[in-house]
N, CA, C and O of each residue as an XYZ file, in Angstrom:
708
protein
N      98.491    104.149     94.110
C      99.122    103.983     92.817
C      99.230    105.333     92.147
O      98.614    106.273     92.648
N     100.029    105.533     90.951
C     100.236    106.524     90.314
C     101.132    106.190     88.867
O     102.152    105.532     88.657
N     100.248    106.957     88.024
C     100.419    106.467     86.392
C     101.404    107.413     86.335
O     101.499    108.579     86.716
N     102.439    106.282     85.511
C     103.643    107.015     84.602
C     103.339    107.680     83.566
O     102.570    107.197     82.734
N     103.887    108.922     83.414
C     103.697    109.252     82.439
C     104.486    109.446     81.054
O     105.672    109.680     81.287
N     104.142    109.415     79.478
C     104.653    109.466     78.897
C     105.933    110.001     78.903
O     106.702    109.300     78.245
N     106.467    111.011     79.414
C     107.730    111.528     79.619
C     108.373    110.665     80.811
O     109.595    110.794     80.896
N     107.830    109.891     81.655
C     108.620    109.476     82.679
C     108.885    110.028     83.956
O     109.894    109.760     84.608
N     107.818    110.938     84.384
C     106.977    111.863     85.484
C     106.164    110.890     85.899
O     105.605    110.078     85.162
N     106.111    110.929     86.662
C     104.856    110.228     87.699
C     103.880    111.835     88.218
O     104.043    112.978     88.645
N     102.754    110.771     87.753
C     101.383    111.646     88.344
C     101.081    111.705     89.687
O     102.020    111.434     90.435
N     100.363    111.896     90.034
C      99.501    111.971     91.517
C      99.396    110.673     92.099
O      98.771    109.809     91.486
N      99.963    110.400     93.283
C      99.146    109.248     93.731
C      97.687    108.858     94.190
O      97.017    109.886     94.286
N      96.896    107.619     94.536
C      95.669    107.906     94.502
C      95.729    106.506     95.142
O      96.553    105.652     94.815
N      94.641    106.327     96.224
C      94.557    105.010     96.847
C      93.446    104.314     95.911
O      92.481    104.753     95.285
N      94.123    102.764     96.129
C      93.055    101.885     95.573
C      92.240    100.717     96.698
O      92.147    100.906     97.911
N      91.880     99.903     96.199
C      91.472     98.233     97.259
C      92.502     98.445     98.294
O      93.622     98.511     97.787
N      92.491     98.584     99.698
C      93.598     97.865    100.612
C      94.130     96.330    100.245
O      93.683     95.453     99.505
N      95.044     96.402    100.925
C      95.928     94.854    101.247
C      94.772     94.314    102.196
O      94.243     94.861    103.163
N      94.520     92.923    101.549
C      94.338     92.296    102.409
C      94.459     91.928    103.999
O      93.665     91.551    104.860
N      95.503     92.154    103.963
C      96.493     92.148    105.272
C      97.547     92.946    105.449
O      98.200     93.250    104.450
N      97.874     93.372    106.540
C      99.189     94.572    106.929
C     100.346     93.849    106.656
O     100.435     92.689    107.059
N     101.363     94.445    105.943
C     102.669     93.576    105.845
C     103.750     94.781    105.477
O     103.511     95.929    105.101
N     104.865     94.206    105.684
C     106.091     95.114    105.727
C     107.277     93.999    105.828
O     107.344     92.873    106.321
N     108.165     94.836    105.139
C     109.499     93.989    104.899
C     109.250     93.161    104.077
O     110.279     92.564    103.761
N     108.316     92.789    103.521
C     107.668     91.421    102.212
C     108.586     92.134    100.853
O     109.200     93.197    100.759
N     108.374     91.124     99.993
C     108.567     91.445     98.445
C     107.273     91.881     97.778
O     106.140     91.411     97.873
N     107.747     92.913     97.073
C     106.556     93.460     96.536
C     106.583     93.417     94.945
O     107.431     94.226     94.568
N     106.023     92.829     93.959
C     106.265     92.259     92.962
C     105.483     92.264     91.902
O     104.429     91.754     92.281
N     105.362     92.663     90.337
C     104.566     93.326     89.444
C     104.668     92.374     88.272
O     105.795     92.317     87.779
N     103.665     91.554     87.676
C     104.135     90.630     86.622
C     102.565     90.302     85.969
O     101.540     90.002     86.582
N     102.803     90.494     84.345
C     101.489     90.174     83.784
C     100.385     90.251     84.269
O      99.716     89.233     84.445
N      99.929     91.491     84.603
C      99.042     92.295     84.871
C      98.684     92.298     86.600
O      97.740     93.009     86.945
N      99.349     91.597     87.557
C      99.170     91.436     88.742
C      99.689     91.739     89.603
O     100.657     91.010     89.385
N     100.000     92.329     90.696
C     100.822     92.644     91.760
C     100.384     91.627     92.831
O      99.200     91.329     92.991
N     101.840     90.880     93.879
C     102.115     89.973     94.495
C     102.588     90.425     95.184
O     103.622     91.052     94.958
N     101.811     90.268     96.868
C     102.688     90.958     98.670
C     103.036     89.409     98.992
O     102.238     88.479     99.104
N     104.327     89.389     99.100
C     104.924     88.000     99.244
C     106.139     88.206    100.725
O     107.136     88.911    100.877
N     105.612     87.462    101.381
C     106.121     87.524    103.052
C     106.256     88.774    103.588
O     105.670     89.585    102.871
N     106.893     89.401    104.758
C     107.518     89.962    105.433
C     106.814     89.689    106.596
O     106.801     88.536    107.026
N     106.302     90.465    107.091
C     105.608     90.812    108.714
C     104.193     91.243    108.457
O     103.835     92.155    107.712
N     103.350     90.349    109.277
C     101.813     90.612    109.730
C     101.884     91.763    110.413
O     102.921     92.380    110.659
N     100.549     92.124    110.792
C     100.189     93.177    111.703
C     100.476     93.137    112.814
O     100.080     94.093    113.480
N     101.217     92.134    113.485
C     101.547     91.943    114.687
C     102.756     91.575    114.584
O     103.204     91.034    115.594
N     103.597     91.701    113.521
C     104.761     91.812    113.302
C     105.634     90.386    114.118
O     106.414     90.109    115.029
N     104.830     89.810    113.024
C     105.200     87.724    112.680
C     105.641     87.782    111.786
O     105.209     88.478    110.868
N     106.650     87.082    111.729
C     107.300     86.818    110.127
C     106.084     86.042    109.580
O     105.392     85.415    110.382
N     105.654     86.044    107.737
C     104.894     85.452    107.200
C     105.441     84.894    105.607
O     106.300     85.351    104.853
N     104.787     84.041    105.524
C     105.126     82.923    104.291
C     104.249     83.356    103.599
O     104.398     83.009    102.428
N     102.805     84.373    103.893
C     101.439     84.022    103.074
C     101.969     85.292    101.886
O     102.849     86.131    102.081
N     101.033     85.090    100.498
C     101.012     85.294     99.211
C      99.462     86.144     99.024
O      98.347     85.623     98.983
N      99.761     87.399     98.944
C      98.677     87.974     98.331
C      98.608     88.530     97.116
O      99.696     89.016     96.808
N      97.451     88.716     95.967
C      97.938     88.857     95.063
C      96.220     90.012     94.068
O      95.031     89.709     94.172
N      96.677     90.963     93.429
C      95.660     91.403     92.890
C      95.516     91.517     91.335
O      96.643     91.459     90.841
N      94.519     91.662     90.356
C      94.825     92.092     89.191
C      94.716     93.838     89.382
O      94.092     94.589     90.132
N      95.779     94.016     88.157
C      95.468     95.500     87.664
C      94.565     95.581     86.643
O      94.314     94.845     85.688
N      94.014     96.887     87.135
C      92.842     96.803     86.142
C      93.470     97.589     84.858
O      94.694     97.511     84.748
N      92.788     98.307     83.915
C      93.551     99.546     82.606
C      93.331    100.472     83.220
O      93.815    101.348     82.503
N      92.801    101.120     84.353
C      92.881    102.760     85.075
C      93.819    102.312     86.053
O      94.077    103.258     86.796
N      94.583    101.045     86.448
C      95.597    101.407     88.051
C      94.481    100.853     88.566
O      95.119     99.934     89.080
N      93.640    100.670     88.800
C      93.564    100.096     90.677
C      93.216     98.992     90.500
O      92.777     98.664     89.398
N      93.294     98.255     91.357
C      92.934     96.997     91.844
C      91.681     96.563     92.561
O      91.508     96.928     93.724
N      90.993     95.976     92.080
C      89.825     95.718     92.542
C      89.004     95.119     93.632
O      88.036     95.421     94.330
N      90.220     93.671     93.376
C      90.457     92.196     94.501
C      91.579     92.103     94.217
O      92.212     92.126     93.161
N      92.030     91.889     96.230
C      93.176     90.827     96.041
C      92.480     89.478     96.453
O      91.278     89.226     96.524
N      93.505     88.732     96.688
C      92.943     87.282     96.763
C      94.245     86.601     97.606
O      95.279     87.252     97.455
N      94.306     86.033     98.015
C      94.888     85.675     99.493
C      94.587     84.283     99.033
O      93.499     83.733     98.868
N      96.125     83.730     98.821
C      95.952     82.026     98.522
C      96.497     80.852     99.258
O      97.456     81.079     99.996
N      96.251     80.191     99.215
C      96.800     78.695     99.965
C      97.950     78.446     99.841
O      98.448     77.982    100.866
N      98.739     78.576     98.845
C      99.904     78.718     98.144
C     101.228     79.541     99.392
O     100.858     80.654     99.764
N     102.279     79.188     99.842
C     102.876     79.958    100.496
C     104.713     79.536    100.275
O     105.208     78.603     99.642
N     105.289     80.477    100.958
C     107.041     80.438    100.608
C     106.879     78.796    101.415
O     106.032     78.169    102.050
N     108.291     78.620    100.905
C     109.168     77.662    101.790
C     109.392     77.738    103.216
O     109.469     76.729    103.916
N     109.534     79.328    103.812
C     109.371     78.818    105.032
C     108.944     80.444    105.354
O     108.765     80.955    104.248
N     108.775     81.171    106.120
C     108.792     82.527    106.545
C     109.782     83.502    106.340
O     110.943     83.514    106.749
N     109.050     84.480    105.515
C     110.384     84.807    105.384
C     110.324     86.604    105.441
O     109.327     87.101    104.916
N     111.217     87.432    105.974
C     111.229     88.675    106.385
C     112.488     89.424    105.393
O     113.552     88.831    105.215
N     112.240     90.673    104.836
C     113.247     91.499    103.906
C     113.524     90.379    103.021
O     114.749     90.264    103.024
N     112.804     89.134    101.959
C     113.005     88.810    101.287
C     113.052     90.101     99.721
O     112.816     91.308     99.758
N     113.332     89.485     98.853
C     113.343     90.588     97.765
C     112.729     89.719     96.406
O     112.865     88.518     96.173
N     112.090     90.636     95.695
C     111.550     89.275     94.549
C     111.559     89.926     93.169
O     112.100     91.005     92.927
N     111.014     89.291     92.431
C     110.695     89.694     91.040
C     109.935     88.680     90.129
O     109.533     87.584     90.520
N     109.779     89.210     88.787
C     109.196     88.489     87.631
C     109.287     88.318     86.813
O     109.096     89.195     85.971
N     109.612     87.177     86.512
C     110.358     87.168     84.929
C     109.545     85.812     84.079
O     109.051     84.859     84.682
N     109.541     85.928     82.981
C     108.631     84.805     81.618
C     107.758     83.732     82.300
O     107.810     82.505     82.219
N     106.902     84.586     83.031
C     105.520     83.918     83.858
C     106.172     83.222     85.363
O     105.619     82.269     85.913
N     107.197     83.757     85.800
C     107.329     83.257     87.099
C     107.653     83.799     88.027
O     108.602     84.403     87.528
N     107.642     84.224     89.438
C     107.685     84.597     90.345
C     109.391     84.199     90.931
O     110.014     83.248     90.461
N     109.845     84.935     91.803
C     111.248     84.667     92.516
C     111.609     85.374     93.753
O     111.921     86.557     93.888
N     111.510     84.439     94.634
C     111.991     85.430     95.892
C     113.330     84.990     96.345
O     113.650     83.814     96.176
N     114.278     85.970     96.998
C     115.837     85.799     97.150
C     116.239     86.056     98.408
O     116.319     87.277     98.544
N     116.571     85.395     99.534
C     117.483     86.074    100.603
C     116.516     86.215    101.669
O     115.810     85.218    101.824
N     116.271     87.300    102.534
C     115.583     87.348    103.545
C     116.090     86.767    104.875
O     117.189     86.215    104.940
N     115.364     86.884    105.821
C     115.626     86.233    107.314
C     114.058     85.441    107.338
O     113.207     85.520    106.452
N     113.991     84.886    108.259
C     112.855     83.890    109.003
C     112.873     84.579    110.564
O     112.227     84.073    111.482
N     113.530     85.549    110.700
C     113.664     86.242    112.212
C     113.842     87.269    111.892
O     114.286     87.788    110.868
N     113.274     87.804    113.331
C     113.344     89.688    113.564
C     114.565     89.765    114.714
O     115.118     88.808    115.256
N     114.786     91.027    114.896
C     115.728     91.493    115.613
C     115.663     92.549    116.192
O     115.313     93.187    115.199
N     115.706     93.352    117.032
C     115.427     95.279    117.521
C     113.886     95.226    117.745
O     113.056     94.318    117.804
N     113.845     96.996    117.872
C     112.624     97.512    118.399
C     112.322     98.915    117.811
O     112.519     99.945    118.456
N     111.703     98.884    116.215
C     110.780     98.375    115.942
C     111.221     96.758    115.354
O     112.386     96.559    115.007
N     110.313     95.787    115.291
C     111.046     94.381    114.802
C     111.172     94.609    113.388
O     110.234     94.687    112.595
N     112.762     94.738    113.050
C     112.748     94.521    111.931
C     113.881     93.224    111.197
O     114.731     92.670    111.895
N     113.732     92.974    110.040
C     114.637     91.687    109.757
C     115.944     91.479    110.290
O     116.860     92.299    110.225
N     115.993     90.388    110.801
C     118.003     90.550    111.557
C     118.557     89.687    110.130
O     117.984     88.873    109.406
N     119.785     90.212    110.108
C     120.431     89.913    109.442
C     121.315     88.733    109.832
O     121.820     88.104    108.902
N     121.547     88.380    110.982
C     122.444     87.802    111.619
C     121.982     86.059    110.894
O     122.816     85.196    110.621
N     120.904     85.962    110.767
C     120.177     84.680    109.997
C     119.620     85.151    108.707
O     118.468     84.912    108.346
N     120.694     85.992    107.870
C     120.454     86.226    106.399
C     120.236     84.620    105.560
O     120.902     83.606    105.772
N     119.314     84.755    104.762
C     119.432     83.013    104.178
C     120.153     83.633    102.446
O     120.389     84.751    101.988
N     120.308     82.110    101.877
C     120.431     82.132    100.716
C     119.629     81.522     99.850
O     119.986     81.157     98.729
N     118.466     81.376    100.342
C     117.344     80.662     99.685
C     117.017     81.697     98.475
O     116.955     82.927     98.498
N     116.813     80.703     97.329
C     116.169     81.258     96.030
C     115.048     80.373     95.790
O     115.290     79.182     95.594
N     113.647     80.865     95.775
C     112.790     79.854     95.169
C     111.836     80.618     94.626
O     111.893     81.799     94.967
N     110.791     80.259     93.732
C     110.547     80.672     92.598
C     109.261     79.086     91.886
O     109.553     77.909     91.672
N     107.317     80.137     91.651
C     106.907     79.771     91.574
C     106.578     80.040     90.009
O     107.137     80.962     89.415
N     105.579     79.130     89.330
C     105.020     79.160     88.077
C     103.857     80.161     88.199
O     103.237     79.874     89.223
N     103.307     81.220     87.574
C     102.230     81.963     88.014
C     101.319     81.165     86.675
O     101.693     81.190     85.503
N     100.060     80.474     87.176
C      98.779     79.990     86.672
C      98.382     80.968     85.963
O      98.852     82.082     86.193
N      97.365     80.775     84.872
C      96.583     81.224     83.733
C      95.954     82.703     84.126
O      95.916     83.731     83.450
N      95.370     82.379     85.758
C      94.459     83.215     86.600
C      95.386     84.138     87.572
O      94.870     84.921     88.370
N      96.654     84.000     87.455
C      97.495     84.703     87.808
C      97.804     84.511     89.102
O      98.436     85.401     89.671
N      97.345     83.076     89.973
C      97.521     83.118     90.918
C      98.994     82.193     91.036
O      99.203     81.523     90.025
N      99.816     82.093     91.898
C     101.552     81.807     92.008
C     100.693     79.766     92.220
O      99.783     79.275     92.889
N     101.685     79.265     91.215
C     102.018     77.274     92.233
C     102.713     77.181     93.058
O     103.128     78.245     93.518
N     102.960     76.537     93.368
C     104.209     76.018     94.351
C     105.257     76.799     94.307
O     105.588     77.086     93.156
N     105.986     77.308     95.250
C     106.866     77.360     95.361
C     108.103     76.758     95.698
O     108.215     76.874     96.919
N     109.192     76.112     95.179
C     110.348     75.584     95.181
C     111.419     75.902     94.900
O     111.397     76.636     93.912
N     112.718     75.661     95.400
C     114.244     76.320     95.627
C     114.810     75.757     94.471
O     114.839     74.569     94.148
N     115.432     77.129     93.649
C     116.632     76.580     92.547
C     117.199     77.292     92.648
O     116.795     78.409     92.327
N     118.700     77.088     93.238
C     120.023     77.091     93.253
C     120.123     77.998     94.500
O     119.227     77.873     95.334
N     121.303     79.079     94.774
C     121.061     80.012     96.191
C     121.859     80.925     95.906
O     122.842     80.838     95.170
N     121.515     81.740     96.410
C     122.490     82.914     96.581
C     124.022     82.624     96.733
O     124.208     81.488     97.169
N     125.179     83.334     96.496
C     126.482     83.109     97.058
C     126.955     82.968     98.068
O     128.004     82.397     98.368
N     125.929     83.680     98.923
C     126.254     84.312    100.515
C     124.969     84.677    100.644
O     124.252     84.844     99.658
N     124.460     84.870    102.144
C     123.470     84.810    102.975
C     123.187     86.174    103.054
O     123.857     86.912    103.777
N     122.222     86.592    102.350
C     121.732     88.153    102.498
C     120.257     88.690    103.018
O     119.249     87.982    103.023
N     120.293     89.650    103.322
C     118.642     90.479    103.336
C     118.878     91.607    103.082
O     119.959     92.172    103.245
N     117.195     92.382    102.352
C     117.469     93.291    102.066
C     117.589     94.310    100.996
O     117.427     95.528    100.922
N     117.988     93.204    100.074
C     118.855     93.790     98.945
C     117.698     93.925     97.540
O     116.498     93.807     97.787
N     117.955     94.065     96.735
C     117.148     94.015     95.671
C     117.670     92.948     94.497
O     118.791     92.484     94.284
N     116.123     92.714     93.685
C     115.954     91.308     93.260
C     115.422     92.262     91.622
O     114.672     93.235     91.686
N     115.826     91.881     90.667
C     115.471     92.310     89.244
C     116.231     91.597     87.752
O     117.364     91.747     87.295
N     115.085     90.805     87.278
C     115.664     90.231     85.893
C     115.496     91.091     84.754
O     114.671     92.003     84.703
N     116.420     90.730     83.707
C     116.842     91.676     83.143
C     117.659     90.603     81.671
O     118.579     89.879     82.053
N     117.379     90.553     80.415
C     117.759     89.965     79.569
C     117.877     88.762     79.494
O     118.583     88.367     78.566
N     117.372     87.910     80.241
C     117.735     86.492     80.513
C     118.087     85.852     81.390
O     118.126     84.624     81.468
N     118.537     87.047     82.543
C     119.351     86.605     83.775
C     118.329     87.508     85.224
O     117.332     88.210     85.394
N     119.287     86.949     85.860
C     118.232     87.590     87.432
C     119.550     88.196     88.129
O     120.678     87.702     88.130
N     119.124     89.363     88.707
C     120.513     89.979     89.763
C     120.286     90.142     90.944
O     119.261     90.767     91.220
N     121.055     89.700     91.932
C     120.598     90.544     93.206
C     121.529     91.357     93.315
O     122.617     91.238     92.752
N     121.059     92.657     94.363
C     122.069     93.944     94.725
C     121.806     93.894     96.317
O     120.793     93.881     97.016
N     123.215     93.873     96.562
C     122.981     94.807     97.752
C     122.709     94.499     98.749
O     123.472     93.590     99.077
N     121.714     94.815     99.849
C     121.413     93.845    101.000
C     122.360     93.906    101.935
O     123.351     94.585    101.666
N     122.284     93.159    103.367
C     123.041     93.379    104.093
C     123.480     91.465    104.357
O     122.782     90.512    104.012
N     124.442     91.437    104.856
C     124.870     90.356    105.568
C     124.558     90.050    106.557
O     123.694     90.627    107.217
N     125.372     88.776    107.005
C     124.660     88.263    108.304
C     125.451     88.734    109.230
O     125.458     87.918    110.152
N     126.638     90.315    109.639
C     127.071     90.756    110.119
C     125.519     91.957    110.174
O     125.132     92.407    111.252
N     125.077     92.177    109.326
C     124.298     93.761    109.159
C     125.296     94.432    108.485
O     125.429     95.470    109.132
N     125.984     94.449    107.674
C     126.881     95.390    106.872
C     126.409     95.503    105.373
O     126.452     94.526    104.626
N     126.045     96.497    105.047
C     125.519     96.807    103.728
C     126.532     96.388    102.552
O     127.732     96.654    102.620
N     125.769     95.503    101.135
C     126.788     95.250    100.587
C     126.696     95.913     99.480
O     125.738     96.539     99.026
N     128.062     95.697     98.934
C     127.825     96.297     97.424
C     127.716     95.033     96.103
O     127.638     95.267     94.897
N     127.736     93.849     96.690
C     128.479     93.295     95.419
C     126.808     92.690     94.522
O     125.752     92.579     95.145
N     126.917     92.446     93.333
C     125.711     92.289     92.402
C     126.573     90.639     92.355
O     127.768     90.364     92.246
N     125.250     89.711     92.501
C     125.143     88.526     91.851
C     123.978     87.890     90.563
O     122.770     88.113     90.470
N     124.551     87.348     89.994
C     123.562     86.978     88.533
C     123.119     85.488     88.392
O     123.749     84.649     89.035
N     122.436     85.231     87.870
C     122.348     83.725     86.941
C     121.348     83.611     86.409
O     120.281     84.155     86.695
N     121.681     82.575     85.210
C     121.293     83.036     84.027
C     119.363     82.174     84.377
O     118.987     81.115     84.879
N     118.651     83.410     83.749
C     117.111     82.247     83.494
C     116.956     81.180     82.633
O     116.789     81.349     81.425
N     117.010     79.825     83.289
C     116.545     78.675     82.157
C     114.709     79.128     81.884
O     113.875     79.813     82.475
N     114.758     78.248     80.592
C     113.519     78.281     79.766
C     111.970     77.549     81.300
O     110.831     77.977     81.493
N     112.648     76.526     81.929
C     111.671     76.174     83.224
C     111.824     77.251     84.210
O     111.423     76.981     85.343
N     112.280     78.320     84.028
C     112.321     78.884     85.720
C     113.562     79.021     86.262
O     114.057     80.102     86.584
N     114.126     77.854     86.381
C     115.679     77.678     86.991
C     116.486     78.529     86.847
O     116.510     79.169     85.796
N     117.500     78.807     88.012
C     118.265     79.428     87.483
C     119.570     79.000     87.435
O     119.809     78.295     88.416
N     120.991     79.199     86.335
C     121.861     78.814     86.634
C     122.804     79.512     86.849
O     123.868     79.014     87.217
């Protein structure tokens, strides 16, 4: 980790607690005081559904993560996520690898959007699907922003990098429309 600084410089980095577990290609995700490693690839480079999650402390590091029962809808690899008015959201991704090193194929880009309630203790509920993407992506980036959620970018289920931004708006439950 590494503290921003008042001007908008970043300081030194500095290691804290490891991950629980090795992961890559996951969503990596920052919300009311907690950071959330949500799918990509195990250490043996399995697609994974599992949810890890730590508090921040007031110096940056993390103390415990905590590794919960709680998991995606299905496995998911180069998903992209975010956090918005106590809830969690992951967008897009594959459930498959492709090449050598294994990394997400695009060719089975999904359009899954689902999106959990984060508990008192900051740990994620259930996760469940509201509404989907336009088109089947991985990759791309996931960030709410005034009321609404966007994705950017990402590749298709050709592998062709995109440009186009999709939105919808945050209901007061989570949902999006």
């Amino acid at each position: 980790f590494a503290k921003v600084n008042a001007n908008g410089t970043i300081g030194s980095w500095t290691a804290t607690t490891s991950a629980p577990e090795p992961a890559r290609y996951g969503a990596m995700i920052a919300g009311n005081g907690h950071v959330y490693m949500i799918g990509g690839q195990d250490g043996s480079s399995t697609p994974s559904d599992d949810i890890n999650y730590g508090r921040v402390n007031s110096d940056g590091t993390i103390t415990t993560w905590f590794t919960t029962e709680t998991k995606l809808l299905d496995e998911m690899v180069g998903g992209s996520g975010a956090y918005a008015n106590g809830y969690l959201y992951v967008a897009g991704g594959t459930p498959a690898l492709a090449g050598s090193p294994s990394v997400p194929d695009a060719a089975s880009a999904a359009t899954t959007v689902q999106y959990a309630k984060v508990n008192a203790d900051g740990s994620p509920g259930s996760f469940v699907a509201t509404g989907s993407l336009p088109a089947a992506r991985t990759g791309g980036s996931l960030v709410a922003a005034n009321g609404y959620m966007y994705y950017v970018g990402g590749q298709n289920t050709g592998g062709t990098a995109q440009t186009q931004v999709y939105y919808a708006k945050i209901k007061a439950d989570g949902t999006l429309v």
